[in-house]
MISERO-951841 format. One record per residue (C-alpha): residue number from 1; residue in one letter; y, z, x. Coordinates in nm, 3 decimals. Last residue first. Layout:
residues N
(NUM "A" (Y Z X))
...
END
This chain:
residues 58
(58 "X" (0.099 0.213 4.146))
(57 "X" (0.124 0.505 3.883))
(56 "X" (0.365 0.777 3.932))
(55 "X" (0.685 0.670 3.733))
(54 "X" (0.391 0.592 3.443))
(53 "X" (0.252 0.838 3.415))
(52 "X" (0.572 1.086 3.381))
(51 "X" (0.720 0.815 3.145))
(50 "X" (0.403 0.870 2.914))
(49 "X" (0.398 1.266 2.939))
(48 "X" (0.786 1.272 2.812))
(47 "X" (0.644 1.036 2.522))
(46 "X" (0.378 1.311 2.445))
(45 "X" (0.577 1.573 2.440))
(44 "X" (0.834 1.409 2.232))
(43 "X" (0.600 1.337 1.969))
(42 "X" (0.446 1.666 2.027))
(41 "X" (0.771 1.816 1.933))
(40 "X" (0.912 1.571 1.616))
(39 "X" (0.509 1.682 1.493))
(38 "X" (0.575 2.053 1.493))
(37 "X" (0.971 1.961 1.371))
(36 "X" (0.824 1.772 1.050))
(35 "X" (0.572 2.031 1.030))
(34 "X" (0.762 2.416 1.005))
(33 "X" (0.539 2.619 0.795))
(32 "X" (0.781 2.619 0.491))
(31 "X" (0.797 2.231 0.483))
(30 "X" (0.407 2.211 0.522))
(29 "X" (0.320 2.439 0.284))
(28 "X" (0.606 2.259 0.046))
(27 "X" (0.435 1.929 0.119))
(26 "X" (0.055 2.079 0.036))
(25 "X" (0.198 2.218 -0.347))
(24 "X" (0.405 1.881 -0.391))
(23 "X" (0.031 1.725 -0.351))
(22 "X" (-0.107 1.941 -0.562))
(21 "X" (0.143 1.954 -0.846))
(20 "X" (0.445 2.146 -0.932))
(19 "X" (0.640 1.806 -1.002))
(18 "X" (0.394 1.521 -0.988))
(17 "X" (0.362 1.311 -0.649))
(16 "X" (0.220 0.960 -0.685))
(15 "X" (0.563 0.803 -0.711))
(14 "X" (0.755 1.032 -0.455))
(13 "X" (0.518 0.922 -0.212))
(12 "X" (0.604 0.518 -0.268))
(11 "X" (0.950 0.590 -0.212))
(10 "X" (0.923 0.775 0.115))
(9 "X" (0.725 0.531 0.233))
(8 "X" (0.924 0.273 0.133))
(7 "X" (0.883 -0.003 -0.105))
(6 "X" (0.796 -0.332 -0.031))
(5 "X" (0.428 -0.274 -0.046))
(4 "X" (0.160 -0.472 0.155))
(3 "X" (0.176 -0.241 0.480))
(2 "X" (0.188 0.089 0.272))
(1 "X" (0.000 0.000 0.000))
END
């Protein structure tokens, strides 16, 4: 749906989410537990790691 769709992401989530469902339920766990900025973190971890390889490699 995703690749084929020409909505957004964002857009298409907010159509299969219902107000004080299961879904919402999970996003709100993640909101209060901190997950966008967990995952902004090892994102930059990981592309920190990258340009360390690859300064050092032949």
């Amino acid at each position: 749906m995703l690749v084929e769709g020409e909505l957004p992401p964002s857009t298409q989530r907010e159509r299969v989410t219902s107000p004080g469902g299961t879904t919402q339920a999970a996003l709100d766990a993640f909101a209060a537990g901190g997950f966008r900025d967990l995952v902004a973190a090892a994102v930059d971890a990981a592309v920190r790691r990258g340009r360390e390889l690859s300064s050092t490699s032949p």
